[in-house]
PDB file of the backbone (N, CA, C, O) and the ligand in Angstrom, with CONECT records:
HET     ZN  A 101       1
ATOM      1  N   UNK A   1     112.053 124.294  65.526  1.00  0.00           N
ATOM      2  CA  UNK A   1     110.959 123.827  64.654  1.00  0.00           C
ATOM      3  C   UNK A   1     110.213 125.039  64.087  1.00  0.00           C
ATOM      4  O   UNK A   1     109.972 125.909  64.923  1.00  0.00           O
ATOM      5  N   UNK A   2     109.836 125.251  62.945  1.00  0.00           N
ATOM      6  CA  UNK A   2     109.392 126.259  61.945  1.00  0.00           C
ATOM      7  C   UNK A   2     108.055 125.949  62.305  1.00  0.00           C
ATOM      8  O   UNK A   2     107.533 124.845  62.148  1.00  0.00           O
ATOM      9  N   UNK A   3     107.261 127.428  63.023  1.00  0.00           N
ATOM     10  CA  UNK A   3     105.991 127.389  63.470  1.00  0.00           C
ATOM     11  C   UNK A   3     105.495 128.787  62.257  1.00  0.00           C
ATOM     12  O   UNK A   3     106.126 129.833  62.102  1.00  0.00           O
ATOM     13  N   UNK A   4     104.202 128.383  61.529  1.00  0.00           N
ATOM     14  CA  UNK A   4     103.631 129.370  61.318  1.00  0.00           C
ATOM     15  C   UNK A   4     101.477 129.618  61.854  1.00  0.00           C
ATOM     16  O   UNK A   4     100.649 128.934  62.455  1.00  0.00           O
ATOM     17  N   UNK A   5     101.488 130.887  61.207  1.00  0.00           N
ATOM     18  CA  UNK A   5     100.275 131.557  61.480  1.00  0.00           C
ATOM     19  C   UNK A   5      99.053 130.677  60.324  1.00  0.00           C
ATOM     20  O   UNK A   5      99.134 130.417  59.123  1.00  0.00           O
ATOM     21  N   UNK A   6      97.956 130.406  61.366  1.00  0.00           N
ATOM     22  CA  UNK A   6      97.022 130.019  60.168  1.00  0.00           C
ATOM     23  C   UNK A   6      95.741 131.056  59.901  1.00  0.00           C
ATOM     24  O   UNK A   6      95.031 131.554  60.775  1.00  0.00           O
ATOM     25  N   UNK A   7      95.645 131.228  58.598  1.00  0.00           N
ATOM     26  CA  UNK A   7      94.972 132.277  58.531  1.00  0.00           C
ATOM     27  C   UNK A   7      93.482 132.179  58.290  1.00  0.00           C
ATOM     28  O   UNK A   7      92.905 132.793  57.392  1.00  0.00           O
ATOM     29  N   UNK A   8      92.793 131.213  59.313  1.00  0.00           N
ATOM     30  CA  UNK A   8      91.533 131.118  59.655  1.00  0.00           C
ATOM     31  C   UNK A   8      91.494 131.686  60.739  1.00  0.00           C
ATOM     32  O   UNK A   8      91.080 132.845  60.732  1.00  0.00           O
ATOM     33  N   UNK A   9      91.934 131.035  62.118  1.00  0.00           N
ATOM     34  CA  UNK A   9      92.099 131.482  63.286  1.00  0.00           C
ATOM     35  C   UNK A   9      93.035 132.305  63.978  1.00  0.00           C
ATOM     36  O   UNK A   9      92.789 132.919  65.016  1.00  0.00           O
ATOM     37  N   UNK A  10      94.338 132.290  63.234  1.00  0.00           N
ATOM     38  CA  UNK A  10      95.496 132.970  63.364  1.00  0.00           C
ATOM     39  C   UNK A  10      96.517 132.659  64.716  1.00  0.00           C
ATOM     40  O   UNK A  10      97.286 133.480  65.216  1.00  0.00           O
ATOM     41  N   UNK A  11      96.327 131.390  65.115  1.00  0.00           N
ATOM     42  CA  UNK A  11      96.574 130.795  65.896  1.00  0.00           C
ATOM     43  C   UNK A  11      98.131 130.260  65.385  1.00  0.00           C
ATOM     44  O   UNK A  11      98.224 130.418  64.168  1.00  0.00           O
ATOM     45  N   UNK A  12      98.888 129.901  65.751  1.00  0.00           N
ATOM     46  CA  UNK A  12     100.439 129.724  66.000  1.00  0.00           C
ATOM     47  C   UNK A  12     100.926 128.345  66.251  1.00  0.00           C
ATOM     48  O   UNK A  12     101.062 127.846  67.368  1.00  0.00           O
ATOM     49  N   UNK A  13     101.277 127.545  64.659  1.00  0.00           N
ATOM     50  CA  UNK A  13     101.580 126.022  65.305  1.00  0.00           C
ATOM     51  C   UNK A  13     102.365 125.676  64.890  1.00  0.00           C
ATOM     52  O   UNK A  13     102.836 126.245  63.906  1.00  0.00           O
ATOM     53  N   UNK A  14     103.006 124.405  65.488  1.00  0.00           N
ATOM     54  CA  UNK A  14     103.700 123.927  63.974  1.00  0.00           C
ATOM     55  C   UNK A  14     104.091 123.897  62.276  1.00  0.00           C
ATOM     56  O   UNK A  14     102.943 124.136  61.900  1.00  0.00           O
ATOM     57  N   UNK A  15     104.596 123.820  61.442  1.00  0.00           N
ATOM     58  CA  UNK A  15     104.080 123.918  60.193  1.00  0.00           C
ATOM     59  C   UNK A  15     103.949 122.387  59.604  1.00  0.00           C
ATOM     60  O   UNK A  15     103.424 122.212  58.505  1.00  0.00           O
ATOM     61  N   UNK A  16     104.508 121.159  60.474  1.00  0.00           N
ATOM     62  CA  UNK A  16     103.765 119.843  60.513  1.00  0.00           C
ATOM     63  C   UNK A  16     102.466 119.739  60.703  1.00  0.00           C
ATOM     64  O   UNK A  16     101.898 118.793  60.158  1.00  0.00           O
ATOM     65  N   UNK A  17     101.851 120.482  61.347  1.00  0.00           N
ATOM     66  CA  UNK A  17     100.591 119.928  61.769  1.00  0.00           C
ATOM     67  C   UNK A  17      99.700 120.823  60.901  1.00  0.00           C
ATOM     68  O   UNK A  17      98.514 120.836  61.230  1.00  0.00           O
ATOM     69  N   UNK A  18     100.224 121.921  59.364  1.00  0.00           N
ATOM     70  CA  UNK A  18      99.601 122.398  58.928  1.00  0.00           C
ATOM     71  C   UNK A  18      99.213 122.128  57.340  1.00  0.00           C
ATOM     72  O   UNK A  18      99.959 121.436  56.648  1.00  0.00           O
ATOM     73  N   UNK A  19      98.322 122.559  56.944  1.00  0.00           N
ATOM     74  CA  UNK A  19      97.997 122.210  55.582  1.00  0.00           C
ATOM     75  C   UNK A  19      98.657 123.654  54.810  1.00  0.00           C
ATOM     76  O   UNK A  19      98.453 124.831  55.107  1.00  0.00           O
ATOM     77  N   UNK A  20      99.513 123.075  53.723  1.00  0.00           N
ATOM     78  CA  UNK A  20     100.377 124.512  53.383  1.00  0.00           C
ATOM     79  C   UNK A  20      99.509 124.742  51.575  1.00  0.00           C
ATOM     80  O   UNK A  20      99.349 123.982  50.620  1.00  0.00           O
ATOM     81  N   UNK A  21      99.122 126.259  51.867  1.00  0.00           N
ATOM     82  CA  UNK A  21      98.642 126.395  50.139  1.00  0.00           C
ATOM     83  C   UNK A  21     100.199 127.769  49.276  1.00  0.00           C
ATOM     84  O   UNK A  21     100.751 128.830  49.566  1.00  0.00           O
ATOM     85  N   UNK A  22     100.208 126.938  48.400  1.00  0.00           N
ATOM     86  CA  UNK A  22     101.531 127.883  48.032  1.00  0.00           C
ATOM     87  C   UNK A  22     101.122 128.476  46.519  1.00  0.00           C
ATOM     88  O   UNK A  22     100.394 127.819  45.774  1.00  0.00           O
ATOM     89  N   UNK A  23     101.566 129.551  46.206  1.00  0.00           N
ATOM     90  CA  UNK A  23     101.494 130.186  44.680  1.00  0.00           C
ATOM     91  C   UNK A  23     102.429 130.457  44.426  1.00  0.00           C
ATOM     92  O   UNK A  23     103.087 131.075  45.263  1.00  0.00           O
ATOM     93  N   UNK A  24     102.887 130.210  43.404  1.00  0.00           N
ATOM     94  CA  UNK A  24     104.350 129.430  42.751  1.00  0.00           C
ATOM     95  C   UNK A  24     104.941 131.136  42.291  1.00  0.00           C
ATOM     96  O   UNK A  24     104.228 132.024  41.825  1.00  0.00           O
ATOM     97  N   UNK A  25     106.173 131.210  42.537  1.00  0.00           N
ATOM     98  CA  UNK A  25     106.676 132.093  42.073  1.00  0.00           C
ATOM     99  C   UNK A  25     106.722 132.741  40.508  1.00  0.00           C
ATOM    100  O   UNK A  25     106.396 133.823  40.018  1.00  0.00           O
ATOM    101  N   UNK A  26     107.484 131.101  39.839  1.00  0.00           N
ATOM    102  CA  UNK A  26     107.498 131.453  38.736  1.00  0.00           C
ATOM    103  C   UNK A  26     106.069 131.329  37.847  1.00  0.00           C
ATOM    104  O   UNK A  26     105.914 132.288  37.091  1.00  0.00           O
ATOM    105  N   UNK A  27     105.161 130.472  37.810  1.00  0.00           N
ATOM    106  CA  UNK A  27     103.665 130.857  37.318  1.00  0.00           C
ATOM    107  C   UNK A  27     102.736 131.168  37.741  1.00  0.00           C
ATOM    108  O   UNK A  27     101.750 131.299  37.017  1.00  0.00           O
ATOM    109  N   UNK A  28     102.679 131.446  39.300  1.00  0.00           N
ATOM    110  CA  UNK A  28     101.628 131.864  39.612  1.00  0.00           C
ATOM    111  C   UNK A  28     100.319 131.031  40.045  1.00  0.00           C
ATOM    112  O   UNK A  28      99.251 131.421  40.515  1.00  0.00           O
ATOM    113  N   UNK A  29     100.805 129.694  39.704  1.00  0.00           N
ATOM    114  CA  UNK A  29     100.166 128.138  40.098  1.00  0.00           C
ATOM    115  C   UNK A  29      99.942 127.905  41.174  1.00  0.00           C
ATOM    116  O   UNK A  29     100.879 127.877  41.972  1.00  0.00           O
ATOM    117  N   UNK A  30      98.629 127.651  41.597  1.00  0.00           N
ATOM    118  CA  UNK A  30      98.377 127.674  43.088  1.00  0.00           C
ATOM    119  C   UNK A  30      98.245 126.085  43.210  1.00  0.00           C
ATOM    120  O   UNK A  30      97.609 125.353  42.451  1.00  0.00           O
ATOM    121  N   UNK A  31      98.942 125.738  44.264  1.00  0.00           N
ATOM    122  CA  UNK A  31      99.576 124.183  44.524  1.00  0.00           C
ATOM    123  C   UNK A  31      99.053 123.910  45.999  1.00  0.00           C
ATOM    124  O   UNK A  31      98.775 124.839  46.756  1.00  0.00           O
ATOM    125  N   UNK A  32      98.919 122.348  46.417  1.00  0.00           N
ATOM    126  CA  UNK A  32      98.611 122.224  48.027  1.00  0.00           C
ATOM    127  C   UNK A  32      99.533 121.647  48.580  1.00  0.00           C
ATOM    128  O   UNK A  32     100.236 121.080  47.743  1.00  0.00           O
ATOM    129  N   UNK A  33      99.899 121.505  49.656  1.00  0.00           N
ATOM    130  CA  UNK A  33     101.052 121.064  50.429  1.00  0.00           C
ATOM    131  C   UNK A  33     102.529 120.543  49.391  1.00  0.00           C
ATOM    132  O   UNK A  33     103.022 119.415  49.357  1.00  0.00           O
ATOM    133  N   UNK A  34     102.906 121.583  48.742  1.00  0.00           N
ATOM    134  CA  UNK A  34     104.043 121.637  48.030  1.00  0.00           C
ATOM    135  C   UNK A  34     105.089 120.861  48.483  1.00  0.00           C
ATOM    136  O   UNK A  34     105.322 120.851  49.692  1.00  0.00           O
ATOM    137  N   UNK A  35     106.108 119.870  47.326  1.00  0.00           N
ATOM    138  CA  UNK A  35     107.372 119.669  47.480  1.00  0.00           C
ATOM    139  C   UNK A  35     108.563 120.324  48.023  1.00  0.00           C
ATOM    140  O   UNK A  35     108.521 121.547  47.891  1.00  0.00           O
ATOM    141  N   UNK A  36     109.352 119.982  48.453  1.00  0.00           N
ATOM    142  CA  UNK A  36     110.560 121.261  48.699  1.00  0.00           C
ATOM    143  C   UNK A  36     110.994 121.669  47.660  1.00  0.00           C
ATOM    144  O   UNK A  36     111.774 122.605  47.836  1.00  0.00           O
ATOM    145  N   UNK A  37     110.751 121.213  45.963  1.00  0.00           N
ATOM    146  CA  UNK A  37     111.242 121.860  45.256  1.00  0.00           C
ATOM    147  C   UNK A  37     111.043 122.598  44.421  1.00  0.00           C
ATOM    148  O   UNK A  37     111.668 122.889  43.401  1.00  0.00           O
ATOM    149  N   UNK A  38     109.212 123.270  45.280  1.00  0.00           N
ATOM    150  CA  UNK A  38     108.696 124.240  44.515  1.00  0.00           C
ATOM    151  C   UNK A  38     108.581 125.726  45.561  1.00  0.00           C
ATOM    152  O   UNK A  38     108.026 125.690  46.659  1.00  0.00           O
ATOM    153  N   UNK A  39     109.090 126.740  45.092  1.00  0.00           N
ATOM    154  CA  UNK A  39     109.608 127.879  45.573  1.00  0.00           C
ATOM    155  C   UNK A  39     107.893 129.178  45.391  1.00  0.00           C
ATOM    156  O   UNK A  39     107.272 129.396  44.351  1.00  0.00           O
ATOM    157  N   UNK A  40     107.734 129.509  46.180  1.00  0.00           N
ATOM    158  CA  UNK A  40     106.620 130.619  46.230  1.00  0.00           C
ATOM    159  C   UNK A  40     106.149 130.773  47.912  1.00  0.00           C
ATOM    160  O   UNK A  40     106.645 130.423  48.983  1.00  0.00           O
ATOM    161  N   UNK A  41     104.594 131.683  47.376  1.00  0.00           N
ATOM    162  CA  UNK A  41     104.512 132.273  48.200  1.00  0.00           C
ATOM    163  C   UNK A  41     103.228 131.649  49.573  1.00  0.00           C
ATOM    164  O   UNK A  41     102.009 131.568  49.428  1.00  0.00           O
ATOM    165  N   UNK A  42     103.914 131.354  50.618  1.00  0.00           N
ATOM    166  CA  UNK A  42     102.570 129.927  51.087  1.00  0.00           C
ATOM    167  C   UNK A  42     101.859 130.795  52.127  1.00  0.00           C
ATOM    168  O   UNK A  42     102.172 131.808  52.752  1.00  0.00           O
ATOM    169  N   UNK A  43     100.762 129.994  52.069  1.00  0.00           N
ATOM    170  CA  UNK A  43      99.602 130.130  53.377  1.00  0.00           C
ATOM    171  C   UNK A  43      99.235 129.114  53.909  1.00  0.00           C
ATOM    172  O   UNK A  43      99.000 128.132  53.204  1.00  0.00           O
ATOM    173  N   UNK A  44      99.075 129.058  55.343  1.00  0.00           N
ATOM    174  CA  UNK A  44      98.980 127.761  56.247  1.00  0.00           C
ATOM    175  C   UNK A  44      97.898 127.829  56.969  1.00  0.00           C
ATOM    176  O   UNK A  44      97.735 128.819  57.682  1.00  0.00           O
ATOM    177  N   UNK A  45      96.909 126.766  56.935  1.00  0.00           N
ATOM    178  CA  UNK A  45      95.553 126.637  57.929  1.00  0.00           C
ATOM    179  C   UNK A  45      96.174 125.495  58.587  1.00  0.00           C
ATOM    180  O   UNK A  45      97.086 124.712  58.321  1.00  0.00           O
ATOM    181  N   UNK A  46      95.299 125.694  59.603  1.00  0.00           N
ATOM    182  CA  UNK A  46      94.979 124.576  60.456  1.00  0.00           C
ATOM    183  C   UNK A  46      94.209 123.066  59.984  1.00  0.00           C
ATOM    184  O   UNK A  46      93.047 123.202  59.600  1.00  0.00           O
ATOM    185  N   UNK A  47      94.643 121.973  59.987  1.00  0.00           N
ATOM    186  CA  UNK A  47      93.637 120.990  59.896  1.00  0.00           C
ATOM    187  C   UNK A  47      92.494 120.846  60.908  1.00  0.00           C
ATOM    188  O   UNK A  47      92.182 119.919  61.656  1.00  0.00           O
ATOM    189  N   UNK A  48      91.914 122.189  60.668  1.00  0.00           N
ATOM    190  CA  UNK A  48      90.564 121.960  61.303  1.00  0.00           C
ATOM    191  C   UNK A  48      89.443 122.670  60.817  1.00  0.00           C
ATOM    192  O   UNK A  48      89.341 123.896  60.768  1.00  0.00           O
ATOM    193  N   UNK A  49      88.366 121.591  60.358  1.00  0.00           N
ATOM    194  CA  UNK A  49      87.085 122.251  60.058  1.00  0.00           C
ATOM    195  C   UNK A  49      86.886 124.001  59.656  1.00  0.00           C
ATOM    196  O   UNK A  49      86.857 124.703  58.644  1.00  0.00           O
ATOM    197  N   UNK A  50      86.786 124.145  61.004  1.00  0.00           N
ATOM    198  CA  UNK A  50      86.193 125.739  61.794  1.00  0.00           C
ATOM    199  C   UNK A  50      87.743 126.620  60.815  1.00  0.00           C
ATOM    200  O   UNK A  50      87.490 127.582  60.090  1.00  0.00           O
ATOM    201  N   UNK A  51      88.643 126.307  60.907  1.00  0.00           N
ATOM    202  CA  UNK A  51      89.536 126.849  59.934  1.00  0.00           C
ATOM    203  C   UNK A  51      88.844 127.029  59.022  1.00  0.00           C
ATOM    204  O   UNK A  51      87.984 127.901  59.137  1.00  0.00           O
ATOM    205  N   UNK A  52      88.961 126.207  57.653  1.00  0.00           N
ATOM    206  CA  UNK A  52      88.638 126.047  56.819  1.00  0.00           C
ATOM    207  C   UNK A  52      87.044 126.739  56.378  1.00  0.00           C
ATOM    208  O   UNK A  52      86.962 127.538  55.446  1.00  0.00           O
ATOM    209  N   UNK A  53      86.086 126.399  57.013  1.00  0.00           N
ATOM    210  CA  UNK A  53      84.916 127.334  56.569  1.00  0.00           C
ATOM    211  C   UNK A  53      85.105 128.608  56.858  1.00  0.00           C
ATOM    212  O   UNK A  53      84.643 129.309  55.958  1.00  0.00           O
ATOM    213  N   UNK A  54      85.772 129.467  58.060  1.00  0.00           N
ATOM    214  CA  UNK A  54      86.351 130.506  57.812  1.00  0.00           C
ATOM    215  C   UNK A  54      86.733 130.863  56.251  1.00  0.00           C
ATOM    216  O   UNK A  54      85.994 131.567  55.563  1.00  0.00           O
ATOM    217  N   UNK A  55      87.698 130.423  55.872  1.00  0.00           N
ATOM    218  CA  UNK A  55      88.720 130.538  54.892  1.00  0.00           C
ATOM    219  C   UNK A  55      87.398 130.762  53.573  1.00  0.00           C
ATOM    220  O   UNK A  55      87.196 131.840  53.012  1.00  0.00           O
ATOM    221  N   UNK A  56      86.846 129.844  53.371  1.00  0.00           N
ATOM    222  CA  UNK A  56      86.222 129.436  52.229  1.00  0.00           C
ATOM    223  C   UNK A  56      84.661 131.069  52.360  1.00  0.00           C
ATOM    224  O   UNK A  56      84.317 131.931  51.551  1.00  0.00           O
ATOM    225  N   UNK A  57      84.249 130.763  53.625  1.00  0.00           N
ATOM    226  CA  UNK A  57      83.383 131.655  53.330  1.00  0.00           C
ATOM    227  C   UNK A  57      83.757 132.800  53.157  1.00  0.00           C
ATOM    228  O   UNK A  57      83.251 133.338  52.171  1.00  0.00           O
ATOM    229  N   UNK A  58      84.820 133.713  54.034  1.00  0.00           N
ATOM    230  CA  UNK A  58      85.248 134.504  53.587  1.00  0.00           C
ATOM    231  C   UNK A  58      86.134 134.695  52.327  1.00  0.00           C
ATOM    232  O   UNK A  58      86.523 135.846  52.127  1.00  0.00           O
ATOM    233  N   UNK A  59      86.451 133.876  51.582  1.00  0.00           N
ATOM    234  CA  UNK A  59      87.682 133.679  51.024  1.00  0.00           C
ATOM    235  C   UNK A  59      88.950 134.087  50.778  1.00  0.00           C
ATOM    236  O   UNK A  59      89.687 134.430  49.853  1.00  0.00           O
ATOM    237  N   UNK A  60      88.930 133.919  51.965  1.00  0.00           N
ATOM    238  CA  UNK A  60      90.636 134.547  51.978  1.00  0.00           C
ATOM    239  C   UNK A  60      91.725 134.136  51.381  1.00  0.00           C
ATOM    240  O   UNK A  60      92.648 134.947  51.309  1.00  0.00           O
ATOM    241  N   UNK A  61      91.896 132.862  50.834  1.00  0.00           N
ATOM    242  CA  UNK A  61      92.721 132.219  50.239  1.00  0.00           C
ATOM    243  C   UNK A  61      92.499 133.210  48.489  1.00  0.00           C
ATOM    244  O   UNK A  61      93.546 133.467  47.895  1.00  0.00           O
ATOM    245  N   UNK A  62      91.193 133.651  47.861  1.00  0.00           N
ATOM    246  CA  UNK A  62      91.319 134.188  47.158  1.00  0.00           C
ATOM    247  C   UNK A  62      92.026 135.859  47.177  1.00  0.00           C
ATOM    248  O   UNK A  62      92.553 136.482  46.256  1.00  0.00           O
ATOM    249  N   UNK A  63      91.811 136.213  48.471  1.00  0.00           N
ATOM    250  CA  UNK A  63      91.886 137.733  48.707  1.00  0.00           C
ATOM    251  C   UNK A  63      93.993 137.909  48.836  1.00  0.00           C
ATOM    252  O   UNK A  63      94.846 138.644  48.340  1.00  0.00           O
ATOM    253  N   UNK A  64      93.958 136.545  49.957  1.00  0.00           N
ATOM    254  CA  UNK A  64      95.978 136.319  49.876  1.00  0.00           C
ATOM    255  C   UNK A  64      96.481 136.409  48.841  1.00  0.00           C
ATOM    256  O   UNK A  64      97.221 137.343  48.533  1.00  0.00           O
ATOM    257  N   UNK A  65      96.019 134.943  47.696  1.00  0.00           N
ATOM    258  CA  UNK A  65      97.133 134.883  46.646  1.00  0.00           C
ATOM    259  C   UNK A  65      96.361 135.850  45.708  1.00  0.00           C
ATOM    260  O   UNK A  65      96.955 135.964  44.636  1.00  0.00           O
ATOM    261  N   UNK A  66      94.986 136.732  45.796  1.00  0.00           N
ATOM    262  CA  UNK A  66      95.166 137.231  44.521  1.00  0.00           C
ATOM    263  C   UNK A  66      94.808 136.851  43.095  1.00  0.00           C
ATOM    264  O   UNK A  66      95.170 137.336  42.023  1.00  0.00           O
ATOM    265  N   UNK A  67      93.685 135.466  43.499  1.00  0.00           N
ATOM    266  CA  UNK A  67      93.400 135.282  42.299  1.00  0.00           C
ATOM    267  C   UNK A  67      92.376 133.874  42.451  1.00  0.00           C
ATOM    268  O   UNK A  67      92.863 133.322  43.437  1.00  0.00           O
ATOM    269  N   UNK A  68      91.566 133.275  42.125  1.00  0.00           N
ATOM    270  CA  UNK A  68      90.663 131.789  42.020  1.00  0.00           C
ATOM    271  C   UNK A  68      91.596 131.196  42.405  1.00  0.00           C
ATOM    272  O   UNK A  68      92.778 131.514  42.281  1.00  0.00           O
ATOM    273  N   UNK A  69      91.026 130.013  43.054  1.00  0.00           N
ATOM    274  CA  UNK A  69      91.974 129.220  43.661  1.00  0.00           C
ATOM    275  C   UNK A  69      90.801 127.735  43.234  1.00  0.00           C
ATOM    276  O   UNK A  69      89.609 127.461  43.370  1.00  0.00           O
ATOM    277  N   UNK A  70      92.072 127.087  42.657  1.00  0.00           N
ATOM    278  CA  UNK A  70      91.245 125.834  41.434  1.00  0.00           C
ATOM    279  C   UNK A  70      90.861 124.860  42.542  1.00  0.00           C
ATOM    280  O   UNK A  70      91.439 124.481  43.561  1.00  0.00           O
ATOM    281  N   UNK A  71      89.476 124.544  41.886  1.00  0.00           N
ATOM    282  CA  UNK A  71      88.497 123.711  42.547  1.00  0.00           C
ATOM    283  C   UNK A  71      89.299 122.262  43.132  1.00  0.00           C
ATOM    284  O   UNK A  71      89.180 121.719  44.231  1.00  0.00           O
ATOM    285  N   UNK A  72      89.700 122.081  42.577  1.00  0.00           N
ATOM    286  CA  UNK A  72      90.338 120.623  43.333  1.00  0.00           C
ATOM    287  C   UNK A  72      91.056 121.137  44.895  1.00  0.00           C
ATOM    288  O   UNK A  72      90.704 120.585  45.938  1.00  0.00           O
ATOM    289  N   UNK A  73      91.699 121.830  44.886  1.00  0.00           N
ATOM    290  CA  UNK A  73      91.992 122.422  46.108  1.00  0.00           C
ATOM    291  C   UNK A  73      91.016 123.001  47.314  1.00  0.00           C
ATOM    292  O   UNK A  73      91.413 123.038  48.478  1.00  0.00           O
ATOM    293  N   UNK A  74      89.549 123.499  46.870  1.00  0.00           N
ATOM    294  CA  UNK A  74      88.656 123.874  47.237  1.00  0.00           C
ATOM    295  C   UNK A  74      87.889 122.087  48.161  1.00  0.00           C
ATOM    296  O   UNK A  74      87.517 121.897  49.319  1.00  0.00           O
ATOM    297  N   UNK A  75      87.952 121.141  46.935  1.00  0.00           N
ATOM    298  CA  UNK A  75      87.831 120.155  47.643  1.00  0.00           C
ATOM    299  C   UNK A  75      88.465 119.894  48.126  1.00  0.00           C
ATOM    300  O   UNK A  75      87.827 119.664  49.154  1.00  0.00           O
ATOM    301  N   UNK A  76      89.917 119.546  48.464  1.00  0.00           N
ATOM    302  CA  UNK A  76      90.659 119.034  49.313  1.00  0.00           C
ATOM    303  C   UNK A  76      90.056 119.530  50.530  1.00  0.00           C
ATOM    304  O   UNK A  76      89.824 118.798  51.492  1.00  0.00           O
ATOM    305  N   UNK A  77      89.818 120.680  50.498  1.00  0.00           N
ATOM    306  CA  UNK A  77      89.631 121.497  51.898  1.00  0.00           C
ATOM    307  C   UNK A  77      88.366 121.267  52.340  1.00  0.00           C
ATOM    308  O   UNK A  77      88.100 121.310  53.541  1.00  0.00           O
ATOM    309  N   UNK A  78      87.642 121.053  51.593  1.00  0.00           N
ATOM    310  CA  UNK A  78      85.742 120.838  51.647  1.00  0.00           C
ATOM    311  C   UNK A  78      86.088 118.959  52.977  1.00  0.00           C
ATOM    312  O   UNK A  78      85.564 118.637  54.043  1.00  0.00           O
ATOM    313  N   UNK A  79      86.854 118.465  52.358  1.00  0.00           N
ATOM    314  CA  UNK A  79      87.032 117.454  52.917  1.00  0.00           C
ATOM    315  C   UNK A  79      87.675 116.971  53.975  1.00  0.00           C
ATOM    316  O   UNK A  79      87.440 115.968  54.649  1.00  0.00           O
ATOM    317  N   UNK A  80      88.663 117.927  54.075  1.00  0.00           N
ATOM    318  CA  UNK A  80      89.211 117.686  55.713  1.00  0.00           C
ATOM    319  C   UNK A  80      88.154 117.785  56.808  1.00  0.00           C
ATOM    320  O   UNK A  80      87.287 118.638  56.996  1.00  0.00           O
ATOM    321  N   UNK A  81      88.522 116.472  57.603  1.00  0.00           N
ATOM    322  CA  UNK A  81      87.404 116.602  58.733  1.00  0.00           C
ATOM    323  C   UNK A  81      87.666 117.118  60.144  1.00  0.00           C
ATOM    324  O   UNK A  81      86.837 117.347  61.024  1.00  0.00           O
ATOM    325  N   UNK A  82      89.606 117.314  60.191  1.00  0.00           N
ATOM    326  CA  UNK A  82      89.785 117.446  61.516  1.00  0.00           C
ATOM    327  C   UNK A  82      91.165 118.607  61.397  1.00  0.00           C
ATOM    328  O   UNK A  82      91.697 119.040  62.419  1.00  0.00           O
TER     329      UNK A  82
HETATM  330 ZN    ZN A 101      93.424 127.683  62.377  1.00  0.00          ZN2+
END
């Protein structure tokens, strides 16, 4: 089973039990829990809170891919509760 790193806590899980953010190879499109038939470069949090405000206050999701990361995605994440 394909376990990765989440980069709030950096803790080691599943990649089922993770929320995957990917930036697309070919445009550069930052996407949330991607299809298999979109190819780039991903980052995985935890579905948990304390993740996530990590992430956001520091913003690391901007500092990874390198660029704003579009508000709808910002909510998705504003909204996970667990
Ligand atoms: Zn985490």
């Amino acid at each position: 089973m394909p376990f990765r790193k989440c980069i709030g806590c950096a803790n080691v899980k599943s990649r089922a039990e993770m929320i995957r953010i990917m930036k697309l190879y070919d445009t550069g499109e930052i996407i949330i829990n991607p299809t298999s038939r979109h190819f780039g470069r991903s980052s995985y949090i935890c579905y948990n809170i304390e993740c996530i405000n990590i992430i956001l206050k520091k913003k690391k999701l901007q500092k990874i891919l390198k660029r704003e990361v579009p508000a709808e995605i910002i909510e998705y994440l504003e909204k996970v509760e667990q």
